[in-house]
C-alpha positions as CSV (number, residue, x, y, z in Angstrom):
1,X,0.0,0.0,0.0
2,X,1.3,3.4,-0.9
3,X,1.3,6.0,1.7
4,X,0.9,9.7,0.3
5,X,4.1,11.9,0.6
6,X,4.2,13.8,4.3
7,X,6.1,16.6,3.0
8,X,9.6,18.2,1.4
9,X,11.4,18.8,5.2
10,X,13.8,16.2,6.2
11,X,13.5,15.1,9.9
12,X,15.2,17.2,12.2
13,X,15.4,19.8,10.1
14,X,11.7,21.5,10.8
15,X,13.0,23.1,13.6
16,X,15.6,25.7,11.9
17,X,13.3,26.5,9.2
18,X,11.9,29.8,9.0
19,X,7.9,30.0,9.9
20,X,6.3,31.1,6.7
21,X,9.0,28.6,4.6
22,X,8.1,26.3,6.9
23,X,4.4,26.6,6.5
24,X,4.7,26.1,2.5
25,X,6.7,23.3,3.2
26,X,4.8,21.1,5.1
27,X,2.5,18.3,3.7
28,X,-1.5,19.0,4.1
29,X,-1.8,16.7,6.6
30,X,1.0,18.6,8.9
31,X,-0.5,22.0,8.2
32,X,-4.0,20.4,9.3
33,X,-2.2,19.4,12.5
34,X,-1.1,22.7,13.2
35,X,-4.6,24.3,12.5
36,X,-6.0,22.6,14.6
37,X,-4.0,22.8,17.3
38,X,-4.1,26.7,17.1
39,X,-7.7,26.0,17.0
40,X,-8.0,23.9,19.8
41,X,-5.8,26.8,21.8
42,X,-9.2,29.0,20.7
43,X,-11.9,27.1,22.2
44,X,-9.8,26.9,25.5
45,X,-9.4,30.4,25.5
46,X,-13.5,30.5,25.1
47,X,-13.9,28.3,27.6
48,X,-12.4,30.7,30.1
49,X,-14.4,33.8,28.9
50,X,-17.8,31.3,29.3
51,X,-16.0,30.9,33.5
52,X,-15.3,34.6,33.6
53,X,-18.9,35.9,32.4
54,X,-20.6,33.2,34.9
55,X,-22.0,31.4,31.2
56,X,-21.5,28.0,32.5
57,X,-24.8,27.8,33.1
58,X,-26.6,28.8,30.3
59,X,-27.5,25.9,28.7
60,X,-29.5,24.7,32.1
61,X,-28.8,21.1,33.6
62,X,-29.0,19.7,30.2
63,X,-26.4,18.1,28.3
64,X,-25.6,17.9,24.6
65,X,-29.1,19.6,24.9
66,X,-29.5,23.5,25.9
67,X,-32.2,23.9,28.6
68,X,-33.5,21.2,26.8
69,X,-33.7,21.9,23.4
70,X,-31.2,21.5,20.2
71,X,-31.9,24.7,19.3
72,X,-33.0,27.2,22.5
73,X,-35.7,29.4,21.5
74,X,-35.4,33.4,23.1
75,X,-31.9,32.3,24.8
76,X,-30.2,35.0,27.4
77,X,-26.8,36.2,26.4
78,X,-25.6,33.7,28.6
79,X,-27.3,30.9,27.1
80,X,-25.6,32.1,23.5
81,X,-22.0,31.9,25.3
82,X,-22.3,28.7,26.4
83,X,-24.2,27.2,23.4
84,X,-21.6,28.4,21.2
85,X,-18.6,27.0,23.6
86,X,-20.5,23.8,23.0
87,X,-20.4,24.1,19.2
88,X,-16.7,25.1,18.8
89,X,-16.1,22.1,21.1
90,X,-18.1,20.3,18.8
91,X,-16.1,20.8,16.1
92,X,-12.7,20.5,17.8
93,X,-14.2,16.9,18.2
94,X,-15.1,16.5,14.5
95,X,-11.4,17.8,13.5
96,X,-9.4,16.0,15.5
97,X,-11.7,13.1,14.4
98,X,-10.7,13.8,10.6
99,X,-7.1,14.2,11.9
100,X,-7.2,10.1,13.2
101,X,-8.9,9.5,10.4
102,X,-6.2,11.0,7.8
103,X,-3.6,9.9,9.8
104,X,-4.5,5.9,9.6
105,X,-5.1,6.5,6.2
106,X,-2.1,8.7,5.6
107,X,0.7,6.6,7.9
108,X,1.8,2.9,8.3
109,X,0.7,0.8,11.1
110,X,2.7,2.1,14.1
111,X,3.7,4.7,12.9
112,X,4.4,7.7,15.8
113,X,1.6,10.2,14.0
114,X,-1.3,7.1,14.3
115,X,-0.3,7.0,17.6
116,X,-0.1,10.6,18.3
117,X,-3.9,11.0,16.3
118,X,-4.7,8.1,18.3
119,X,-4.2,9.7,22.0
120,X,-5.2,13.1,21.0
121,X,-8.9,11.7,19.9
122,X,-9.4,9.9,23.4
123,X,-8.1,13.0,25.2
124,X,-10.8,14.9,23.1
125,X,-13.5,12.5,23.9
126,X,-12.4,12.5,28.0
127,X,-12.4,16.4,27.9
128,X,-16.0,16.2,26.2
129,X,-16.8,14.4,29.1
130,X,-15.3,16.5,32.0
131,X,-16.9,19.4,30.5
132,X,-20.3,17.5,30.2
133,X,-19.7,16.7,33.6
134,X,-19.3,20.0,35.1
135,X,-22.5,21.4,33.2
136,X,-24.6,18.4,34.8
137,X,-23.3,18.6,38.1
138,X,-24.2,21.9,38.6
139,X,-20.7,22.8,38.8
140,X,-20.7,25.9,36.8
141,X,-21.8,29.6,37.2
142,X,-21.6,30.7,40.9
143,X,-20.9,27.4,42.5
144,X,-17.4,27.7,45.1
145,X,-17.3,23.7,46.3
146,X,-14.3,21.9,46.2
147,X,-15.9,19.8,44.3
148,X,-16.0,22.0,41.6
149,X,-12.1,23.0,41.9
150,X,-11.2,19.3,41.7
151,X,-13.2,19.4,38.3
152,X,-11.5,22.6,36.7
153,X,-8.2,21.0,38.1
154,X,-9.0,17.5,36.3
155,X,-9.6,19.7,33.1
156,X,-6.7,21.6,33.1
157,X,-5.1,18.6,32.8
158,X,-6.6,17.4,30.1
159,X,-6.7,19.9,28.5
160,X,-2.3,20.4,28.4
161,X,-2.4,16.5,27.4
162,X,-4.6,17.2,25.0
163,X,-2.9,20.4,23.0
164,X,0.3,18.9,24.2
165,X,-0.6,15.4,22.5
166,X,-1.8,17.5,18.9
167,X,1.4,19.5,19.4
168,X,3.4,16.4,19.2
169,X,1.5,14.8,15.9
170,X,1.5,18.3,14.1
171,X,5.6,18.2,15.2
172,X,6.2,14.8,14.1
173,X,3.9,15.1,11.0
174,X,6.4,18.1,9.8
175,X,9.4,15.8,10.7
176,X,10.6,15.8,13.7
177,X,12.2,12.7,15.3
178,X,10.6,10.3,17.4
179,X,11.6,10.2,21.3
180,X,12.9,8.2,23.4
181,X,12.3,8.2,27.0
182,X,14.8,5.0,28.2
183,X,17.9,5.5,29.2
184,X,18.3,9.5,29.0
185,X,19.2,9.9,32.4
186,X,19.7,13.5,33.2
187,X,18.4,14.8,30.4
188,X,14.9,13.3,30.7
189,X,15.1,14.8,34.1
190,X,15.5,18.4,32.8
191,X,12.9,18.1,30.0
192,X,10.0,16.8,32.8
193,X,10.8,19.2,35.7
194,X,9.0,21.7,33.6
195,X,6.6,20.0,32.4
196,X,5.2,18.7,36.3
197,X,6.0,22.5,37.4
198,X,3.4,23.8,34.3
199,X,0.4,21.0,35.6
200,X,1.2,22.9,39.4
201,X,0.8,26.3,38.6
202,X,-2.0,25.9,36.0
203,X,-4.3,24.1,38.4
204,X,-3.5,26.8,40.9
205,X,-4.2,29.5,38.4
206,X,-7.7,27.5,37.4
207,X,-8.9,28.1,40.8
208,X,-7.4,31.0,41.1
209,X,-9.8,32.2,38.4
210,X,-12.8,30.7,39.9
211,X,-11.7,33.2,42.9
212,X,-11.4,36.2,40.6
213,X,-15.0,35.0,39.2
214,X,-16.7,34.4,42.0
215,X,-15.6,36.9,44.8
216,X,-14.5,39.6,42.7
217,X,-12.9,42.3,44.8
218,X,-13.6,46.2,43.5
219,X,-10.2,47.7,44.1
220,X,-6.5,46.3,44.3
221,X,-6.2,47.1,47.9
222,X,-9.3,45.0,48.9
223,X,-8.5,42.3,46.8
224,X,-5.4,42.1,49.0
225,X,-7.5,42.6,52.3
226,X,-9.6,39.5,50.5
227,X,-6.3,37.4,49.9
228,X,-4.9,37.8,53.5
229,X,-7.9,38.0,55.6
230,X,-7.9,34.6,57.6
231,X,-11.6,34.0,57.0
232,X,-11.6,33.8,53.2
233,X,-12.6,31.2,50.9
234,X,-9.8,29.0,49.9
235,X,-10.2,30.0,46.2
236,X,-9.6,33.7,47.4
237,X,-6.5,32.7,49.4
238,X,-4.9,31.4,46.7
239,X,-4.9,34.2,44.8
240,X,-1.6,34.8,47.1
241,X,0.1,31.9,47.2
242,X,-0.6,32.0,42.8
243,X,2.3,34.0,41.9
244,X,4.5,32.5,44.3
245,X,4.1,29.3,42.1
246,X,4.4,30.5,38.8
247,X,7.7,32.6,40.0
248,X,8.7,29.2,40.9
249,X,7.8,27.8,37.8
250,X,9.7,30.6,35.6
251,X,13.1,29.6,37.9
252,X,12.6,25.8,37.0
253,X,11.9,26.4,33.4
254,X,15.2,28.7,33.0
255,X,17.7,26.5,34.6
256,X,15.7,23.1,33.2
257,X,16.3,24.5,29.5
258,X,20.1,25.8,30.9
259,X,20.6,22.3,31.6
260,X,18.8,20.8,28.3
261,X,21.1,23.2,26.3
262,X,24.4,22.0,28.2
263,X,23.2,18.0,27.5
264,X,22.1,18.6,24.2
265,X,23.8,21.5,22.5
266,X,22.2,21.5,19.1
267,X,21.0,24.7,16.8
268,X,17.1,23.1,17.3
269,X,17.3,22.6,20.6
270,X,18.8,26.1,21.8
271,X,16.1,28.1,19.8
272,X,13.5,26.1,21.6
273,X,14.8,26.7,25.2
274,X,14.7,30.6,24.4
275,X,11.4,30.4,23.0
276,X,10.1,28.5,26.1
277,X,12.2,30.6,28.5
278,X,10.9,34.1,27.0
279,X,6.9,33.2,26.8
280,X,7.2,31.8,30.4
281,X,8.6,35.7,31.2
282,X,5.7,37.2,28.7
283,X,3.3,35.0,31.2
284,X,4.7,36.3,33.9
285,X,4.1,39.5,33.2
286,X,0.6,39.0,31.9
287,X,0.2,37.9,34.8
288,X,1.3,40.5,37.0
289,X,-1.1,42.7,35.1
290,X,-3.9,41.1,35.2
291,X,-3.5,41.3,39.5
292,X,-2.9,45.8,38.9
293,X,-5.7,45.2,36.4
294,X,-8.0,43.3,38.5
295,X,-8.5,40.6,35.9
296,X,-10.4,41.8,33.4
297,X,-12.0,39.3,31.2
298,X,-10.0,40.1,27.7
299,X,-6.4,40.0,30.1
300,X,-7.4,36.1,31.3
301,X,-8.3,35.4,28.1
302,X,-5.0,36.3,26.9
303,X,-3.2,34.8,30.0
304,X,-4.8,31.2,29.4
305,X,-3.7,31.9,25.3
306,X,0.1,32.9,26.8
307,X,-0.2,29.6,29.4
308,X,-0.9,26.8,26.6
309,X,1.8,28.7,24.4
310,X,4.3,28.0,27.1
311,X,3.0,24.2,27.9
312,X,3.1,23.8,23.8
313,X,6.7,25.2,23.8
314,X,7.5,22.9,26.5
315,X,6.3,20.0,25.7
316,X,7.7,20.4,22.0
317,X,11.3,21.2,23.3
318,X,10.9,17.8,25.6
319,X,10.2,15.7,22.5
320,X,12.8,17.5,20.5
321,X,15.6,16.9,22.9
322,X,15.0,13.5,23.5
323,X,14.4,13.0,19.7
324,X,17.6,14.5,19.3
325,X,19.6,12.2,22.3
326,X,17.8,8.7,20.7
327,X,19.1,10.0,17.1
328,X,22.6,10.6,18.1
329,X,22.9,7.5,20.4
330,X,22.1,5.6,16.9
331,X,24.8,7.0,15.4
332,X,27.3,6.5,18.0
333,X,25.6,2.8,18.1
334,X,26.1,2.7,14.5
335,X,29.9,4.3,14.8
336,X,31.0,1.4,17.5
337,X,29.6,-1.1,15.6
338,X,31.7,-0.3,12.4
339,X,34.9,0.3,14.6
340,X,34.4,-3.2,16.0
341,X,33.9,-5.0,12.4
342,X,36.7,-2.7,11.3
């Protein structure tokens, strides 16, 4: 069985190629990839302006249905936010559904883009579910249980496997190398410090949101009467403790990509550690304003936008130094093997 061409770039190479060369480069099914993952970065971004407007419950206690039609007759504003979250997510579904499909029809049995397709469609069907979940446990809208922060946690992390999985199949789609986890030692250390240190401060900045949502403070000094005053809810309280964590984060993610550029000194690999290390400072900072700001909605928006970009970046770095490790161990495997028939 033939397999259609998957594009002009060479493996290993995609990473030093300029962006728009790159782009005309790639094979359809690589640009698809990419699409959607942008995409899917979009409906996330959605999702949180559906938390910060208090939408989540504007479909009812009804799920696919809203308030229990298809199609809701005289809907609130509200009801129009979270009906049209449900249809974007709808169609995330349906394209990362054509992207499993192409990819089985496009790549050989085992092949690491099946298998990348492959995880990213159950990851879109488990986050389907969390969020259908959440809408028909009444954990939506102005609801502060911990219930409810165990959910948004459970999402967020779903939701980085999942752009972090589609990040992977649009990378290996346009070339890159597949990883290898065994044996790496030090190195697979430094590329999954950041990564754990991304899940921690994300799920703290989820609920951190929900605090922002749901006791909303009307100046910067009471917000910081709200934050320190022993009596507050938890989801106030760690509002405080938020930036702490993604300081922390920022540290580990500068000396983690310090130490991936000393183990793996490559062109491809150096690029990527500044492009992680300088969108984890541009988070930062978003951050920071969105506290003198008082969060308003557009700013989280852009926050959560920044956030993925850095887990993408991340994630993408991980699976290009480890690509990069496994390809030159081959060689050297391949090098000692010649010296000893020699």
């Amino acid at each position: 069985m033939a397999f259609p061409s998957r594009g002009t770039i060479h493996p290993g190479t995609v990473s030093t190629v300029a962006g728009p060369s790159l782009i005309r480069q790639l094979a359809p099914f690589a640009r698809f990839a990419w699409g959607l993952l942008a995409y899917d970065v979009a409906v996330v971004a959605w999702g949180a302006y559906v938390r910060a407007t208090g939408s989540g419950a504007g479909c009812g206690r009804h799920w696919p249905l809203c308030n229990g039609e298809v199609v809701p007759r005289a809907p609130r504003v509200q009801t129009l936010v979270e009906l049209s979250h449900r249809l974007s997510s709808g169609l995330a579904m349906i394209l990362t559904l054509v992207l499993l499909v192409w990819a089985v029809r496009a790549y050989p049995k085992g092949h690491i883009v099946r298998r990348g397709a492959g995880v990213s469609m159950a990851l879109m069907v488990i986050e389907s579910l969390v969020g259908a979940g959440l809408v028909l446990f009444e954990l939506v809208a102005h609801d502060a249980s911990m219930k409810r922060a165990l959910s948004v946690s459970l999402h967020l992390v779903n939701t980085f496997l999942l752009l972090g999985s589609t990040a992977l199949t649009a990378w290996w789609a346009s070339g890159g190398a597949r990883p290898r986890l065994r044996g790496q030692g030090s190195l697979a250390w430094a590329a999954a410090l950041p990564l754990v240190a991304m899940f921690l401060v994300g799920i703290s900045g989820v609920v951190t949101a929900l605090g922002d949502t749901l006791f909303p403070p009307a100046s910067l000094a009471e917000g910081l009467a709200q934050d320190l005053s022993p009596g507050a809810h938890l989801f106030v309280r760690l509002r405080a403790m938020h930036p702490g964590f993604a300081i922390t984060a920022v540290v580990t993610i500068f000396i983690a990509c310090a130490a991936i550029r000393l183990l793996r000194p490559s062109t491809a690999v150096r690029r990527m550690t500044y492009v992680a290390s300088a969108l984890a400072v541009v988070q930062v900072g978003a951050g920071l304003l969105d506290v003198v700001t008082l969060a308003p909605v557009w700013l989280q928006l852009v926050h959560v936008a920044i956030a993925d970009a850095v887990w993408c970046s991340l994630v993408l770095l991980a699976g290009t130094a480890l690509a990069e490790a496994s390809d030159e161990a081959a060689v050297a495997s391949g090098s000692s093997g010649a010296a000893a028939r020699a």
